[in-house]
C-alpha positions as CSV (number, residue, x, y, z in Angstrom):
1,X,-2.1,-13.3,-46.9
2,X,-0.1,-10.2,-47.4
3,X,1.5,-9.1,-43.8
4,X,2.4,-5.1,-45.0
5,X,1.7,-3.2,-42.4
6,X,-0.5,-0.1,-42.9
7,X,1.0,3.2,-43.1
8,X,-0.9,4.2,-39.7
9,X,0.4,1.2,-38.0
10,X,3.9,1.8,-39.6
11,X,4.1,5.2,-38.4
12,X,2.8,4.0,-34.6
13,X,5.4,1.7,-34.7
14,X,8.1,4.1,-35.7
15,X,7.2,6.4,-33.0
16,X,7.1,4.2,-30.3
17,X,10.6,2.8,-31.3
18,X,11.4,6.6,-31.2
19,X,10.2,6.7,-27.8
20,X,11.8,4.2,-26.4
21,X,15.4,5.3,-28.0
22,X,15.3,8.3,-26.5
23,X,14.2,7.0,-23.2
24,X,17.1,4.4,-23.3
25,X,19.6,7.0,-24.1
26,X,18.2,9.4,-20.9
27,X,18.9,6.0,-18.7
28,X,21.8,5.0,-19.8
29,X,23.8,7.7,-20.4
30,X,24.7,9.0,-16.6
31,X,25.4,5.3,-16.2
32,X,27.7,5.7,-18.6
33,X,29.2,9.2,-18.2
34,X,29.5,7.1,-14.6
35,X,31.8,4.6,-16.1
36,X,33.5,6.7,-18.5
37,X,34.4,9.4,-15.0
38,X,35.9,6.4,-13.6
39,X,38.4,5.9,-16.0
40,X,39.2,9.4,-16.3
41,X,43.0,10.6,-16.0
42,X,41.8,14.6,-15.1
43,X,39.1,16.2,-13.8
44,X,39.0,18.6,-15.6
45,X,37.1,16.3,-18.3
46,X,34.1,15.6,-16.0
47,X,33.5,19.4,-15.6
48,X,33.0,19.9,-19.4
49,X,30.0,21.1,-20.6
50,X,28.2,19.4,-22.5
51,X,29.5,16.1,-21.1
52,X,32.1,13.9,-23.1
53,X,32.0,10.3,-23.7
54,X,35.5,9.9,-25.8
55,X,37.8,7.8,-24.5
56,X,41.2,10.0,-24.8
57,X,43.3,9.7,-21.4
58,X,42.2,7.0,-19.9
59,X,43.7,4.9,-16.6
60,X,43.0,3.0,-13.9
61,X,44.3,4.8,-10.9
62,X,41.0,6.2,-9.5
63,X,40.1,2.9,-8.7
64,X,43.5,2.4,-6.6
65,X,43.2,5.7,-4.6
66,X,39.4,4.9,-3.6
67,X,41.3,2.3,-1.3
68,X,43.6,4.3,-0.5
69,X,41.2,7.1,1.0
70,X,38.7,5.0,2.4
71,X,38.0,1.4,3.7
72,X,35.9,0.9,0.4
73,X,36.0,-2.3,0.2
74,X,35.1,-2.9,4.2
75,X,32.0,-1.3,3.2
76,X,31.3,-3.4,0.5
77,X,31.7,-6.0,2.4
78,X,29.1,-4.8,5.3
79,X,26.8,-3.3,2.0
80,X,26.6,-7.1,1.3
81,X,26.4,-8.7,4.7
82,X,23.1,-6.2,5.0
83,X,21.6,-6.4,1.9
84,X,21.7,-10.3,1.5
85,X,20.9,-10.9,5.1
86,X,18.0,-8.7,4.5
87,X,16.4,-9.8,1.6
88,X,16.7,-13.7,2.4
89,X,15.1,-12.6,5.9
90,X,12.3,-11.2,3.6
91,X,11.5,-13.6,1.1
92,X,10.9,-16.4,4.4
93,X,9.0,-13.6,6.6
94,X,6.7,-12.2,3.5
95,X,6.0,-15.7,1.6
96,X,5.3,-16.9,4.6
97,X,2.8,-14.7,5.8
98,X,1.5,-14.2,2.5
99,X,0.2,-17.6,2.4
100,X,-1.5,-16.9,5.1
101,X,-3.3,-13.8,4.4
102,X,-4.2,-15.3,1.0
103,X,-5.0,-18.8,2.0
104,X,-5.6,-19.6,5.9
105,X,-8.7,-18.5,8.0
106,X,-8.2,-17.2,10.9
107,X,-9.7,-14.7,13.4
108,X,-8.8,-10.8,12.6
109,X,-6.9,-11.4,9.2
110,X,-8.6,-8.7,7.4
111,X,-7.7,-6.3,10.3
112,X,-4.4,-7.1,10.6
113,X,-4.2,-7.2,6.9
114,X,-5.9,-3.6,7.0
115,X,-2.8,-2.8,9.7
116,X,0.1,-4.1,8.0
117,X,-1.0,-2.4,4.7
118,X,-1.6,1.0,6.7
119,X,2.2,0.3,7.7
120,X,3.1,0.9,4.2
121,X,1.8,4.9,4.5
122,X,4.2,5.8,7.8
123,X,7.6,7.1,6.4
124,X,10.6,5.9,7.8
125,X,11.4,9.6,8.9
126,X,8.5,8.9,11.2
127,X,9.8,5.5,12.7
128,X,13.7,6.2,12.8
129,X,14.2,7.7,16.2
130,X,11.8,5.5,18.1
131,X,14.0,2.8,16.0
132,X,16.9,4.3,17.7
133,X,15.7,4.5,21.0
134,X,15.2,0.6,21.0
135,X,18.0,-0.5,19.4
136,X,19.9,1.9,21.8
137,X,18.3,0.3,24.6
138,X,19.0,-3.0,23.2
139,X,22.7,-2.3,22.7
140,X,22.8,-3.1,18.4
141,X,23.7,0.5,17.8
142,X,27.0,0.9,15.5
143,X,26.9,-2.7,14.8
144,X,25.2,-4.3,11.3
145,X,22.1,-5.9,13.7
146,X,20.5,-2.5,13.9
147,X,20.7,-2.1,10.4
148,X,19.6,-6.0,9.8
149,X,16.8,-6.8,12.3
150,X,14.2,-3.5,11.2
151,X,14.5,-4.9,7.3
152,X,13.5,-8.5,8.4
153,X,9.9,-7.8,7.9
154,X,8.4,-5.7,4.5
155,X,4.7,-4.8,4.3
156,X,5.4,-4.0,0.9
157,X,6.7,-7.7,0.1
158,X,3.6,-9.7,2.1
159,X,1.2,-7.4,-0.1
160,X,2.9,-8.6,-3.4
161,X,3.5,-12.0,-2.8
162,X,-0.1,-12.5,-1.4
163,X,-1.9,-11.1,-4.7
164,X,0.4,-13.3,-6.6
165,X,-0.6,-16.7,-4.3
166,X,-4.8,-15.4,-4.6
167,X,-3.9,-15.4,-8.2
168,X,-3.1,-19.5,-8.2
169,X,-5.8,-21.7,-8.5
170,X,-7.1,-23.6,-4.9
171,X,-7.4,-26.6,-7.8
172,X,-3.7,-27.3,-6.7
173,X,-3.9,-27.0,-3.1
174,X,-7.3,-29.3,-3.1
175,X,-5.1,-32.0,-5.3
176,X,-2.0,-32.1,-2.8
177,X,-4.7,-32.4,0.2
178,X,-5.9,-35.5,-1.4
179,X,-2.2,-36.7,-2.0
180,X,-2.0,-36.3,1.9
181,X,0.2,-33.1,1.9
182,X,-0.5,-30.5,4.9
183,X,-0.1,-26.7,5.4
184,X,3.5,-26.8,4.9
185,X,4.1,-29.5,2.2
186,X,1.7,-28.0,-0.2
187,X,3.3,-24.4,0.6
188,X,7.0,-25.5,0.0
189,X,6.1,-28.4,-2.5
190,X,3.5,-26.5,-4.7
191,X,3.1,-23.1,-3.8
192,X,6.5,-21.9,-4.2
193,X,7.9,-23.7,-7.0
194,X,5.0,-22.1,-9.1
195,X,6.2,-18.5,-7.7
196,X,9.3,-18.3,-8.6
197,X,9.4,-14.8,-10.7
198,X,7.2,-13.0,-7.7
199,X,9.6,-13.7,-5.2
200,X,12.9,-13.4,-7.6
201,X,11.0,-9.5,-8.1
202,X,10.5,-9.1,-4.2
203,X,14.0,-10.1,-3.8
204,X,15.8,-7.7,-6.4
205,X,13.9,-4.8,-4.8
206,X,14.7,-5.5,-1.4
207,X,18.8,-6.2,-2.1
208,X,18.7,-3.0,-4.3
209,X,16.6,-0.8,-1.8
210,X,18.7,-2.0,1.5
211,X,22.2,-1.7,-1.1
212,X,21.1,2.3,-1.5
213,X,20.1,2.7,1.9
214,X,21.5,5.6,3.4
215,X,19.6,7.3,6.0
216,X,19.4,4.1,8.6
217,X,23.1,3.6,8.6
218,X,23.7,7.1,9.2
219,X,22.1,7.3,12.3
220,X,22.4,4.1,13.6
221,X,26.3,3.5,12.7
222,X,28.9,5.7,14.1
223,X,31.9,3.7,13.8
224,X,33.7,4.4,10.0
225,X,34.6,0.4,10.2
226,X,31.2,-0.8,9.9
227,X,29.1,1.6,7.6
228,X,28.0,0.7,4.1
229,X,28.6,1.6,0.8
230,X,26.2,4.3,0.6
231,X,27.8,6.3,3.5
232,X,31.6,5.4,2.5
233,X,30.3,6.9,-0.8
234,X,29.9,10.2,1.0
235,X,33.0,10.2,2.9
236,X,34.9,9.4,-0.8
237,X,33.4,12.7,-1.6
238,X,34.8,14.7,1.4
239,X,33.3,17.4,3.2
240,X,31.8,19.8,0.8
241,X,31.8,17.3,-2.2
242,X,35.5,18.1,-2.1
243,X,36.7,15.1,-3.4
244,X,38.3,14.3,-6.6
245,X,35.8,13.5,-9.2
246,X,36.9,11.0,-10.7
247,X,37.6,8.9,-7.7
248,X,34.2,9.7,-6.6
249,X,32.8,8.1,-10.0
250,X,35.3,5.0,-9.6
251,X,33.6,4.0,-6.4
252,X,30.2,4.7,-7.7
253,X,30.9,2.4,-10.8
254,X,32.1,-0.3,-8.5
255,X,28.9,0.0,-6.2
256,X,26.8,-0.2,-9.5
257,X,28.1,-3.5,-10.7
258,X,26.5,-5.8,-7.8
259,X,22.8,-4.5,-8.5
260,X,23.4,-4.3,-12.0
261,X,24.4,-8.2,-12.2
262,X,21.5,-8.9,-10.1
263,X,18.9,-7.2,-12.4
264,X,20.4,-8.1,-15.8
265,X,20.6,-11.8,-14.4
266,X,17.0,-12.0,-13.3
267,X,15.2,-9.3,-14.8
268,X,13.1,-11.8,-17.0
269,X,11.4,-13.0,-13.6
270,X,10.5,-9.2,-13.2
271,X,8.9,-9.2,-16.5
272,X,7.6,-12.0,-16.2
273,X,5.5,-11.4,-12.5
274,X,4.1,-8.1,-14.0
275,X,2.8,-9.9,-17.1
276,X,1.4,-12.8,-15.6
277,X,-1.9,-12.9,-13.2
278,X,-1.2,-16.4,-12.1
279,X,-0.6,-19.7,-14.4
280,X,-1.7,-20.1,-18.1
281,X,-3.8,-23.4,-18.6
């Protein structure tokens, strides 16, 4: 059986590859005028129009004088206490609760279901100065548990990982009741294991979202010790963006390479959770 393709199919198929090229080069390219910035030896290359990629006078002092102007890698450092706190707080609070929006009964679940996704539609320009108010009254302002405790719990996160757990069949759940496993065996035993690329998605959204964050530290950090990477991003760039350039893009490329390891290692779970509905049998 012959498997030449059509000349309509051919020419679909060229086209989408078209597509896609262009759309990878629109991605990647600030990513790598980024990278290409940070190695610069003048600024007067970043201000070129169009922009240049060539690789003509290149060093590696930007990277020393963003230590030397700020306490980079002290924000780092808090970036990551933050984000990884966060998102391991997350995927225990959402999968939890998850499992039992999708698979307890109990009075008032579709209500409060009804409330937590109605949570999603409140912007957090809404809900940061009463956030304010109680972590001033609390006493966690300017330290890292005011940024920490309001990202413990994601609306966003129980919705996802509960239309994943409908998705499983009850088959299972009925088999490890007969085997004598309760609530929690059958959740941590069965339920998990077989969601593995929902909540490795749920987690590289929440460590990239809380990694980017910049409005919550902002208001709720003062002290220049103990903001994150976002913020010490904008005092690299000095009052009125007066920074140099391509110290400015040094420090970006170094607060890119944490996310960027995290997606390229487990982007095949995210691919895989939007392509699968639940298990293949």
């Amino acid at each position: 059986m012959s498997t030449r393709l059509r000349p309509g199919h051919l020419a679909a198929r060229v086209l989408t590859f078209l597509v896609l090229a262009v759309a990878a080069v629109a991605i990647t390219a600030p990513f790598l005028w980024i990278f290409r910035g940070a190695f610069s030896g003048s600024d007067a290359e970043l201000y070129r129009l169009p922009p240049t990629f060539d690789a003509q006078n290149l060093t590696v002092r930007n990277f020393g004088l963003v230590a030397e102007q700020v306490p980079y890698f002290r924000f780092f450092l808090n970036s990551i206490i933050v984000s990884g706190t966060v998102t391991a707080a997350q995927l225990i609070t959402c999968s939890t609760a998850a499992y039992a929006f999708a698979r307890l009964h109990f009075c008032g679940k579709n209500v409060l279901f009804a409330v937590v996704i109605g949570s999603l539609m409140i912007p957090i320009q809404v809900t940061i100065v009463p956030l304010f108010l109680v972590m001033s009254k609390i006493g966690l302002t300017n330290t890292l548990w005011a940024l920490i405790l309001p990202g413990i719990f994601s609306a966003f996160g129980i919705f996802l990982l509960r239309q994943h757990f409908l998705s499983l069949p009850r088959e299972l759940e009925e088999a490890a009741k007969i085997d004598g496993a309760g609530r929690f065996r059958t959740f941590a035993r069965v339920i998990l294991p077989l969601s593995g690329p929902s909540i490795a998605t749920l987690g590289i959204l929440c460590f990239t979202y809380w990694w980017n964050d910049l409005l919550l530290p902002l208001v709720m950090i003062s002290d220049t010790e103990r903001q994150t990477l976002p913020v010490g991003l904008v005092l690299l760039a000095g009052r009125f963006s007066t920074g140099s350039l391509g110290t400015i893009a040094a420090g970006i490329a170094m607060a890119i390479v944490p996310v960027l390891v995290v997606f390229i290692a487990a982007q095949r779970y995210i691919v895989q959770s939007i392509a699968s509905s639940g298990l293949k049998l």
